[in-house]
NUTI-719012 format. One record per residue (C-alpha): residue number from 0; x, y, z. Coordinates in steps of 0.25 Angstrom, whole numbers. Example, Ala and Ser with C-alpha at 12.3 -4.5 7.8 and 13.67 -1.06 7.14 Angstrom:
REM residues 2
     k      px      py      pz
     0      49     -18      31
     1      55      -4      29
This chain:
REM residues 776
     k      px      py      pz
     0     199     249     812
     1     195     249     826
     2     181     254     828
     3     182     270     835
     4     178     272     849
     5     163     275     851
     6     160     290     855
     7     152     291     866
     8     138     295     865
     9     130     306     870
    10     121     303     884
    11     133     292     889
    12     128     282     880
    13     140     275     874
    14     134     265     864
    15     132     268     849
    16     119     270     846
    17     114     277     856
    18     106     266     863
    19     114     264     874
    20     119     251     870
    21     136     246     871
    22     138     239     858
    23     149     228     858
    24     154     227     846
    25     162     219     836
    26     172     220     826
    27     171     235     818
    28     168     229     805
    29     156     225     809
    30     155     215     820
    31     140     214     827
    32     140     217     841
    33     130     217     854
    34     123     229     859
    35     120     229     874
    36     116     240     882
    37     125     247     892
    38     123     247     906
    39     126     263     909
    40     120     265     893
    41     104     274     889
    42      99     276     878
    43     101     289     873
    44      91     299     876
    45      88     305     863
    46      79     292     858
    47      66     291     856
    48      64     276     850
    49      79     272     855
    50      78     263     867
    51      83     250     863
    52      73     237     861
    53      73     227     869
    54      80     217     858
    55      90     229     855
    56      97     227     870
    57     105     217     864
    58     107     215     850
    59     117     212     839
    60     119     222     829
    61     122     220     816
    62     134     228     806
    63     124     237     802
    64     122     243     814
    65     133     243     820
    66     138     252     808
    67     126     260     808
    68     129     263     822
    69     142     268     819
    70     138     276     806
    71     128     283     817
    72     137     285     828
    73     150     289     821
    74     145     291     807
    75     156     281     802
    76     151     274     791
    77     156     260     794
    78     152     254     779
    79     150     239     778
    80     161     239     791
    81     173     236     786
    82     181     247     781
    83     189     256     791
    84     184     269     797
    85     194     280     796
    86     190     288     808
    87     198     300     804
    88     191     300     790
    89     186     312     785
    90     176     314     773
    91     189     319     765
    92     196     308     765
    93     183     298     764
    94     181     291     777
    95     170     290     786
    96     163     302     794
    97     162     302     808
    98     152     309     814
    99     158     318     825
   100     143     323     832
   101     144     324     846
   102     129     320     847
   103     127     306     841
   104     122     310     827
   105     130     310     814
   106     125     317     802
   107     136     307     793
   108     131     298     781
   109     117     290     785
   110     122     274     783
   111     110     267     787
   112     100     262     781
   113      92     263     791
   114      89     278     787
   115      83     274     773
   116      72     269     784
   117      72     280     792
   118      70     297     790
   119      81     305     798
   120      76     319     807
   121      87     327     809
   122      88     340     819
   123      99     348     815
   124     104     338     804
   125     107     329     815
   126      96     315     814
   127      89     313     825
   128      78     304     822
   129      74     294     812
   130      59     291     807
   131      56     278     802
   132      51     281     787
   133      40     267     788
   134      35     271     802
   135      39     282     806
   136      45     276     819
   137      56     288     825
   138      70     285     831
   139      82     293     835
   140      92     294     823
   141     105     300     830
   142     117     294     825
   143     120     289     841
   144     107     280     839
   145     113     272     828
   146     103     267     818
   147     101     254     823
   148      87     258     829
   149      84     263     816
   150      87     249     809
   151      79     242     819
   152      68     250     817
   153      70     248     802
   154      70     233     802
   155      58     232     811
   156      50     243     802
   157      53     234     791
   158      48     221     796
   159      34     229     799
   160      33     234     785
   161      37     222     779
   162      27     215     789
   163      17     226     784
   164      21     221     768
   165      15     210     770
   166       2     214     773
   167      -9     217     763
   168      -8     231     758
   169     -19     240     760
   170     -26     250     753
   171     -32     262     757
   172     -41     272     748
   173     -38     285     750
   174     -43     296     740
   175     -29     294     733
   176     -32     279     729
   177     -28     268     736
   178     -16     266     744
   179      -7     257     753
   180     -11     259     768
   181      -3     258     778
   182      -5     258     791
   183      -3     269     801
   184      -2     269     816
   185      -6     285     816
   186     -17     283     808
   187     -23     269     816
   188     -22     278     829
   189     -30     290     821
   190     -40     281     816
   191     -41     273     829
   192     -44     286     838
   193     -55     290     827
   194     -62     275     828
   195     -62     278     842
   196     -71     290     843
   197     -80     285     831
   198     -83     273     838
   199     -82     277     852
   200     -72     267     855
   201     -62     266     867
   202     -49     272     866
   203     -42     260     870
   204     -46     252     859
   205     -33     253     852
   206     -27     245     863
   207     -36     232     864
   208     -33     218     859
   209     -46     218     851
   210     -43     231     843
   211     -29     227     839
   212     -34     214     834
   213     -44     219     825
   214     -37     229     819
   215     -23     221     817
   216     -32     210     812
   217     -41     216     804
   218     -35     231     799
   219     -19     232     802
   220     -11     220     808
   221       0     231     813
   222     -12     239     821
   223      -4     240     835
   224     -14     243     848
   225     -16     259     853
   226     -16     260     866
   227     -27     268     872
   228     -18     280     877
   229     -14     282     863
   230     -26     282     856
   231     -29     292     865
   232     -19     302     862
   233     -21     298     848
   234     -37     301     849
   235     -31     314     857
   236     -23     320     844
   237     -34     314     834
   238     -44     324     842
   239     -34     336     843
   240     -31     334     827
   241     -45     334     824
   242     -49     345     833
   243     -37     353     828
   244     -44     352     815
   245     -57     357     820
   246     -51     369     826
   247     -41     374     814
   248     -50     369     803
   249     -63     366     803
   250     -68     374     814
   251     -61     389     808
   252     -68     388     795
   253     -83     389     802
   254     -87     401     803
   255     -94     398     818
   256     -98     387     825
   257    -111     384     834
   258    -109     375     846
   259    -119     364     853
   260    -115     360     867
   261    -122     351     878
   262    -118     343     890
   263    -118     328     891
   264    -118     319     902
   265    -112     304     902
   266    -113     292     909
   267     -98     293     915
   268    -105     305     923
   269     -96     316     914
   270    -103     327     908
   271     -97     334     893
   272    -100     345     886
   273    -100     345     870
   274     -97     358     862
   275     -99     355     845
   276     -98     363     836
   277    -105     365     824
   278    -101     373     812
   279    -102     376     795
   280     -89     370     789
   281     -81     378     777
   282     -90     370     769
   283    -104     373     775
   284    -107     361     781
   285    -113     360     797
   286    -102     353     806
   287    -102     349     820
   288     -91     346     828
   289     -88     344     843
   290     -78     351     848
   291     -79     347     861
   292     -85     338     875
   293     -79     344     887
   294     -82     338     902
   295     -92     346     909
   296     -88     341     923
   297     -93     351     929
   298    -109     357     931
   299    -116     359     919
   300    -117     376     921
   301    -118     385     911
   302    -102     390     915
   303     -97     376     914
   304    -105     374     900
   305    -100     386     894
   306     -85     384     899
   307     -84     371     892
   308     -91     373     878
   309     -81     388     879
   310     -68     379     879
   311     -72     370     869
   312     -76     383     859
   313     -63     389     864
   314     -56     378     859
   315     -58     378     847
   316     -57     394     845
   317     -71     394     842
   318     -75     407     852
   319     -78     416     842
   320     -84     403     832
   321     -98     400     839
   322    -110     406     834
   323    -119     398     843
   324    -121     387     855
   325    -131     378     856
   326    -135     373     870
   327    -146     366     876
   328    -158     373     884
   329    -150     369     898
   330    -149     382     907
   331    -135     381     909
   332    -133     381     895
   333    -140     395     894
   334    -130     399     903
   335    -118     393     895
   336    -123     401     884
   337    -122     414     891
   338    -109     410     895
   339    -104     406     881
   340    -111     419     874
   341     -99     429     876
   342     -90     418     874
   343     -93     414     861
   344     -97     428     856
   345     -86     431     847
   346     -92     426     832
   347    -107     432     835
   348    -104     443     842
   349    -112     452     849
   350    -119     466     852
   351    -124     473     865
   352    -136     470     870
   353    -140     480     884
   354    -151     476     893
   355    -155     486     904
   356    -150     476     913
   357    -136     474     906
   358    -132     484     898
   359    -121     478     894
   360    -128     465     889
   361    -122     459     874
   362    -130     451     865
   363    -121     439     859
   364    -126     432     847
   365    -121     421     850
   366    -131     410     845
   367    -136     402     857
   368    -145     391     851
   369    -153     381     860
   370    -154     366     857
   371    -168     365     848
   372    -168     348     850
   373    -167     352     863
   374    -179     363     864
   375    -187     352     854
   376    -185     341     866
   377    -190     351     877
   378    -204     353     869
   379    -205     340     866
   380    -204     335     881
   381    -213     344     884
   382    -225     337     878
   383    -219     323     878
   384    -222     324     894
   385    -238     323     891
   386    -235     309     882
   387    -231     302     894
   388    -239     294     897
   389    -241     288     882
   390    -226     288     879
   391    -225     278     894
   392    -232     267     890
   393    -224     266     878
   394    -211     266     886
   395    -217     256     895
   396    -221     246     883
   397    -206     248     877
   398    -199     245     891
   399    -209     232     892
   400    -204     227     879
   401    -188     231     880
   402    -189     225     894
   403    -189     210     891
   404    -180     203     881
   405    -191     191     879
   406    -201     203     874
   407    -193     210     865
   408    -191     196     859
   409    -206     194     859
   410    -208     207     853
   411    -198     203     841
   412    -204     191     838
   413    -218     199     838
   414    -213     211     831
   415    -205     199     818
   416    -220     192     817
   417    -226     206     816
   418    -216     208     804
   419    -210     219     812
   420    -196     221     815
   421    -194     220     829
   422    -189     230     837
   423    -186     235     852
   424    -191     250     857
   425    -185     260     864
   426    -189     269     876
   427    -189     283     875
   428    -183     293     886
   429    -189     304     893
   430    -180     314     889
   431    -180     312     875
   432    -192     313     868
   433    -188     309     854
   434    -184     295     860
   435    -201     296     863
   436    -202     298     849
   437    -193     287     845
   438    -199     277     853
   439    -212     279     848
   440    -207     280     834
   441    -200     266     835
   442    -213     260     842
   443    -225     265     835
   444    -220     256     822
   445    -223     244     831
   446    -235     249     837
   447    -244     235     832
   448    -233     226     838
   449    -229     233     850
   450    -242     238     856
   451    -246     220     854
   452    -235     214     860
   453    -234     224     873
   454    -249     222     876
   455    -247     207     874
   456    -236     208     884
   457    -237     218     893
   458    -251     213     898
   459    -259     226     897
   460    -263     236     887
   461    -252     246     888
   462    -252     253     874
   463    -264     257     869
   464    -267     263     855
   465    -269     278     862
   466    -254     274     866
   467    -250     272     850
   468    -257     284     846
   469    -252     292     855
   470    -238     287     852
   471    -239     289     837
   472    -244     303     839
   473    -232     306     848
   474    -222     301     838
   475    -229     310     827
   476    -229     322     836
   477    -216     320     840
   478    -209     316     828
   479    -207     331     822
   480    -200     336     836
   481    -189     324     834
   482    -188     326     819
   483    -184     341     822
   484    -175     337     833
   485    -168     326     823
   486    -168     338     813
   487    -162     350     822
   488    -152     340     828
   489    -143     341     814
   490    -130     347     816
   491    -127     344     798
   492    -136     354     793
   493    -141     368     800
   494    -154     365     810
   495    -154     380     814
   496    -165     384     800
   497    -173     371     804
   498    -178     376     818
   499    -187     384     813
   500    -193     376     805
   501    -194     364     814
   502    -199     373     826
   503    -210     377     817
   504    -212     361     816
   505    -213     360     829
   506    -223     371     833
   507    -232     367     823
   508    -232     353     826
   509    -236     356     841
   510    -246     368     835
   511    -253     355     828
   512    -253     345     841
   513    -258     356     849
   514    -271     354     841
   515    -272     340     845
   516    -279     337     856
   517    -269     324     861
   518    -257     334     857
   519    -262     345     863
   520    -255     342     878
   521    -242     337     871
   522    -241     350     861
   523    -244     360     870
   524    -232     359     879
   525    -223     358     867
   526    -226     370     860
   527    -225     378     873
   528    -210     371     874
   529    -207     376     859
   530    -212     389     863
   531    -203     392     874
   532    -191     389     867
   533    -193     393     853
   534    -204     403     853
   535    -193     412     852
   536    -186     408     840
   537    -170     407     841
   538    -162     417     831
   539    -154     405     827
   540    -165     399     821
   541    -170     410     813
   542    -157     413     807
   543    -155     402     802
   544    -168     398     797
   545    -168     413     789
   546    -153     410     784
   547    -161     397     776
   548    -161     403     763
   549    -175     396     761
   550    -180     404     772
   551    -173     416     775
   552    -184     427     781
   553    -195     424     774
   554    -196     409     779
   555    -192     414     793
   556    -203     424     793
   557    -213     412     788
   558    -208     401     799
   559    -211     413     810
   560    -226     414     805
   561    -226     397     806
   562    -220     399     821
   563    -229     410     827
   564    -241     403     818
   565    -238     389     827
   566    -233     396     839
   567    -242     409     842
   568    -228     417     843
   569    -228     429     835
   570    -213     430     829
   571    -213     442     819
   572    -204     451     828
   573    -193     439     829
   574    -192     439     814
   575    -190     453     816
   576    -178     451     826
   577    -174     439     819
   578    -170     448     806
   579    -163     457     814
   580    -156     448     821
   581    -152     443     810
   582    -146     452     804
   583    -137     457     816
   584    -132     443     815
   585    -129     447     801
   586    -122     458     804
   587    -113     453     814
   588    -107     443     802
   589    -106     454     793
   590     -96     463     804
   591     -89     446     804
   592     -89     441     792
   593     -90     453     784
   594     -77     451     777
   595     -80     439     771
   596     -91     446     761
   597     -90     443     748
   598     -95     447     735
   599    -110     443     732
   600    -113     431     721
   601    -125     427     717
   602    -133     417     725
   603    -131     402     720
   604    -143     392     720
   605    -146     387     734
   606    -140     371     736
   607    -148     362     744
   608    -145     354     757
   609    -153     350     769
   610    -163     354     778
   611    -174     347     784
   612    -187     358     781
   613    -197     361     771
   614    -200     375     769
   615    -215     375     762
   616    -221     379     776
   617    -213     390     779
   618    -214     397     764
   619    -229     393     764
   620    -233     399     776
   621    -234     414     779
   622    -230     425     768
   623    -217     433     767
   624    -212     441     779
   625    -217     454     782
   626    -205     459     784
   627    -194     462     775
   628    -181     455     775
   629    -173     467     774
   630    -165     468     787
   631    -169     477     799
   632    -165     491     804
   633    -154     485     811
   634    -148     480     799
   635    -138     486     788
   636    -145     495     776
   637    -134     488     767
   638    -141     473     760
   639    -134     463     767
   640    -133     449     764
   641    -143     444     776
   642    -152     453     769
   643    -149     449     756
   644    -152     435     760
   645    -164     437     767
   646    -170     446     755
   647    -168     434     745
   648    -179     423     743
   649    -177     411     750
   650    -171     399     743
   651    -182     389     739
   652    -175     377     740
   653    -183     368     750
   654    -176     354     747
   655    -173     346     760
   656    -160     345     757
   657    -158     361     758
   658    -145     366     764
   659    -143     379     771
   660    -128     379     772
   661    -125     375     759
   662    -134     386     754
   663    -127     397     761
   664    -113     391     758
   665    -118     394     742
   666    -122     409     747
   667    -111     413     754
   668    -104     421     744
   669    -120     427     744
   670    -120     428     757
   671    -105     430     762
   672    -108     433     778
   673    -123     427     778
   674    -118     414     774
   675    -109     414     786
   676    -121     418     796
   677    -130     407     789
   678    -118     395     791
   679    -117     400     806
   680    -132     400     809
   681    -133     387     804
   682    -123     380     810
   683    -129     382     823
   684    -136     370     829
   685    -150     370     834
   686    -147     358     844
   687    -137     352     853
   688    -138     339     847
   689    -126     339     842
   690    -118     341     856
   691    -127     329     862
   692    -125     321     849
   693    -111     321     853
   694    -113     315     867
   695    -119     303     860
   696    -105     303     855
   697     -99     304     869
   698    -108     295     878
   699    -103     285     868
   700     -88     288     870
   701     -92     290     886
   702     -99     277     889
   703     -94     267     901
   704     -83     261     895
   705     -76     274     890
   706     -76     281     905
   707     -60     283     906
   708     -61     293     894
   709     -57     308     898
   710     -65     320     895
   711     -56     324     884
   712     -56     309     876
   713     -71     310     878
   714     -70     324     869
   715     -61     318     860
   716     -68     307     856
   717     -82     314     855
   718     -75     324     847
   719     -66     315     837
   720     -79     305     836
   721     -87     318     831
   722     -77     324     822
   723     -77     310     815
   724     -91     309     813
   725     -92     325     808
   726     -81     321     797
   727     -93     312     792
   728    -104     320     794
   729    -110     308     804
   730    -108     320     817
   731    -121     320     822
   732    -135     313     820
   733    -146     319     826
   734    -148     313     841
   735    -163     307     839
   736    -158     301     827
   737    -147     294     835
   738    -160     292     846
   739    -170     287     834
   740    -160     274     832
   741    -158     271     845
   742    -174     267     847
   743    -174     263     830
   744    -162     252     831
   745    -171     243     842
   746    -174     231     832
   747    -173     217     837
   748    -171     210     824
   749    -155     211     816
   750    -159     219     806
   751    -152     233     804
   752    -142     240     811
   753    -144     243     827
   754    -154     231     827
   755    -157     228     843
   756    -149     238     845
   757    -154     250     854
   758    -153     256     868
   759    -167     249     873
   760    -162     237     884
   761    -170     230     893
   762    -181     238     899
   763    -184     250     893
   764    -173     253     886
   765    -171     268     881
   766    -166     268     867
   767    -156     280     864
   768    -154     282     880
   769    -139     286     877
   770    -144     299     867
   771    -142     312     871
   772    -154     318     880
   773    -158     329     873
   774    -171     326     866
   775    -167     329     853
């Protein structure tokens, strides 16, 4: 029987298929034919994946095909080609179906075995699309198309898992056991975006020769090159999923959040602003995030400031979250502070406060909290300045030696005979003065060695031993300022309890060297710098350290009698309006948090954690306080819990290892409300290290041969790179301890990690040049 005349397709295209192609065929039973395209033919325009390959143009199609095309377009089952077709046949009287829509598509009897390899997506029981069940690859499925895309597709999908068969199976070791992996493109981008900003590496490195060669040769032989645009966008949606996350799950289960923010400026001339976060998580731990590092490409005012840290907190819906912002002690911050006070109001609240100048004036309590690393440095510089001249002719002995290779090479050799193991030294830099510290620190071990081989070369006596002592006693004096900047620098464990205790450090370590006559001049300045900004004690720090439980207002009374002892301040009306204070705080999270009250239990034994203070000074010192702990006239008659807690003895647990936040996770059934005061006080952070720690981060991202990176990759890297490391709790090391390696790793010799390794080149080298510039 004669073969029927083709119906024309939709879109003028007159070819079975859909592909725009005249078929000239043979006999009906099944002759082969060729396929070439039309001159007035197209494609038709429903097809994503249907132009044609290059080897399709022409090609010969075998039996299969051809009756697969006709299944699709007519949907006449054609069998093995040689039995009639009754084109009148109905499905009463058993012959074949012939699809009568207008459209191309059949919803007849599926023939091919092509669709055991593919799934079918219908809209309105009509199948449109067909998705590879292997590789997921998508193709049109309308019956016009015919399925001989499909089979192609097929047989080349079968050759790569056949090729793929070959290959060495491997296992990976998921927490279900051991299983067969296979390789994923979606996950090799993923991955590949993450590698990037852990290592700081270039986005385009997806696309070079020596990246695809190392991988197919040493991972995955079917690895195929990502061009740089796509790792792009893939980088993009990495960050918006895991910013997505941030915002709808981790960040919503904190009951606030404290924000550090400074300003950094690079070497491509571009100035950002980073905004983090820092926060208790649902299971009390400390966690710090950036949430973002916008460019500041205009003046560095207090209006500009508080713009750009309002639309990052506004991003994230955290208006009505912040408790507290920690700046440093520029002016123009001040300023961005009183911009951001009515702003960020909403979770502290606020009550009024008239002046006789403004009647109208409100009182915020809004926590604003000054950088302590950065009030630490100003005191020290302040004495630093009369050490000059001693600290100079170090430098200039250290620049004589790093100036010369054929010195440093004498020097090893001198250093090896001497048993020594030789090493370089770096300078220090004037505006930090714990790279002073450091340098001393890493000299004075080779004082025998050093002092003899610069006066054998140099040709004059140019250390003399009033030089070494002067150095020693530098390094001792200042060694207790850089361990409390290494300390309060922490961002996994509250540092707003240890203030206090580290300022009482302080002012009696400078109340000792006013006695001696050499540290007199130096002291002096100091504690007059100390004075000035901390005579008056910030609230923030006397919260928190009565809200220790070892301490609570019979410690804080004690640590007041130490201050005013060392100080000369008398301080018993600031315990006064501390407690008060205190308990208006208190009272505003009873009106908020009110409802969460529950039943009282019994008080569990205290668990043990960290913290970095012993407490035999403070209990040994003066007696109890005068005064009792029973809240003022200002407060409620009713026994709250602030004042429950406060009338309780301290916990005597004084173990290193102590751990504040773990202790009021145990007592908040206790203390319902008060436990959510304490996790907020304590998450506040006393320095804005943790914002400069992150421009490390960036001047790595932003060095010379990264300059075509927009402002918004620059933030995407910064904050994927730092959500990574907080997933391993590797977010943050304190500053001078990223400072302390850079003057440490200056062997000469192979031995260890970093070995001739260091920022000191040529003459007078600085080591740790790239570090942030606070001095702490």
């Amino acid at each position: 029987m004669a073969r029927p005349p083709k119906r024309p397709l939709r879109g003028g295209a007159g070819a079975a298929g859909g592909r725009g192609r005249a078929r000239l065929s043979g006999s009906s039973a099944g002759g082969s034919g060729l396929a070439t395209r039309g001159e007035n033919q197209h494609p038709l325009g429903d097809g994503e994946d249907q132009a044609p390959y290059a080897d399709d143009l022409l090609e010969v199609e075998d039996d299969d095909d051809i009756r697969d095309d006709a299944a699709g377009l007519f949907g006449i089952d054609l069998g093995d080609g040689n039995q009639p077709i009754d084109v009148d046949g109905d499905d009463d009287d058993g012959g074949v179906e012939v699809s009568t829509d207008t459209h191309g598509t059949s919803s007849g009897k599926k023939v091919s075995a092509v669709w055991d390899y593919f799934h079918e997506i219908k809209e309105k029981g009509i199948r449109v699309r067909a998705i590879c069940k292997h590789c997921h690859a998508r193709y049109t499925a309308r019956s016009a198309a015919g399925t001989g895309h499909l089979r192609r597709h097929m047989n080349s999908c079968m050759k790569k898992r056949d090729q793929a068969s070959l290959v060495q199976s491997k296992l990976a070791l998921n927490p279900d056991g051991l299983n067969n992996w296979v390789y994923d493109p979606l996950i090799a981008h993923t991955e590949l975006c993450r590698l990037i900003a852990r290592l700081d590496l270039p986005l385009g490195i997806g696309e070079t020769d020596a990246w695809e060669d190392y991988i197919k040769r040493a991972h995955n032989p079917l690895f195929q090159k990502v061009s740089r645009q796509t790792t792009t966008r893939d980088m993009s949606k990495l960050f918006d999923e895991q910013r997505d996350m941030l915002m709808k799950s981790v960040l919503p289960t904190a009951s606030s959040v404290s924000l550090t923010s400074d300003i950094w400026s690079g070497n491509a001339k571009e100035d950002y602003i980073s905004v983090v976060a820092h926060y208790v998580s649902a299971d009390w731990e400390l966690q710090k995030k950036v949430i973002g590092l916008r460019l500041i490409d205009v003046s560095h005012s207090g209006d500009n400031i508080a713009d750009r840290i309002a639309s990052v907190v506004e991003e994230f819906g955290l208006i009505d979250k912040v408790f507290s912002v920690s700046l440093d002690n520029a002016s123009a911050n001040s300023r961005a502070y009183e911009i951001l006070q009515p702003m960020f109001f909403g979770y502290l609240g606020s009550y009024p406060a008239p002046t006789p100048t403004d009647p109208n004036k409100v009182q915020y309590l809004l926590v604003h909290q000054r950088c302590a690393c950065h009030i630490i440095n100003l005191i020290v510089k302040s004495g630093m300045k009369r050490l000059k001249p001693y600290t100079e002719d170090f430098r200039t002995a250290i620049s004589f030696l790093n100036s010369s290779n054929q010195r440093i090479a004498l020097f090893k050799n001198y250093c090896k005979a001497q048993g020594l193991r030789p090493r370089k030294f770096g300078l220090d830099m004037d505006v930090r003065w714990n790279s002073t510290f450091l340098m001393l620190k890493h000299l004075l071990p080779y004082k025998e060695v050093f002092d003899v081989f610069i006066t054998s070369n140099y040709g004059s006596t140019l250390l003399t031993a009033q030089h070494w002592h002067v150095a020693e006693q530098i390094m001792i004096f200042l060694e207790l300022f850089y361990n409390s900047t290494v300390v309060l620098s922490g961002v996994y464990y509250p540092t707003t309890p240890l203030v206090l205790h580290h300022m009482l450090d302080m002012v009696e370590h400078l109340q000792n060297a006013e006695r001696d006559a050499n540290f007199r001049m130096i002291a002096t300045p100091m504690k007059l710098k100390f004075l000035k900004y901390w005579e008056k004690i910030p609230l923030i720090y006397s919260y928190a350290f009565i809200l220790d439980p070892r301490a609570k207002m019979k410690g804080f009374f004690n640590v007041l009698e130490l201050l005013a002892k060392a100080t000369g301040c008398i301080y018993s009306s600031y315990y006064a309006d501390v407690k008060d204070e205190l308990y208006k705080l208190f009272g505003n999270y009873e009106q908020k948090f009110g409802a969460v009250r529950s039943q009282r239990v019994s008080i569990p034994s205290a668990h043990t954690g960290k913290t970095k203070q012993a407490w035999g000074r403070i209990f040994g010192g003066p007696g109890d306080s005068p005064v009792s702990s029973s809240p003022s006239a200002h407060t409620p008659s009713v026994v709250s819990e602030l004042k429950a807690y406060l009338d309780s003895d301290p916990v005597t647990c004084y173990e290193e290892s102590f751990d504040i936040l773990l202790w009021w996770r145990d007592h908040k059934l206790t203390y319902p409300i008060l436990s959510i005061m304490a996790r907020d006080i304590m998450s506040v952070p006393v320095s804005t290290v943790s914002s400069e720690s992150c421009f490390s981060c960036t001047s790595r991202i932003l060095e010379d041969r990264r300059r075509r990176l927009l402002p918004e990759h620059v933030e995407m890297l910064t904050c994927i790179k730092d959500w990574e490391q907080g997933a391993r709790r590797e977010q943050h090391t304190p500053e001078d301890l990223d400072l302390e390696e850079a003057f440490k790793n200056l062997f000469l010799d192979e031995q260890g990690e970093g070995s001739g390794s260091g920022s000191v080149s040529g003459s007078g080298g600085t080591a740790g040049a790239g570090a942030g510039a606070a001095g702490g």
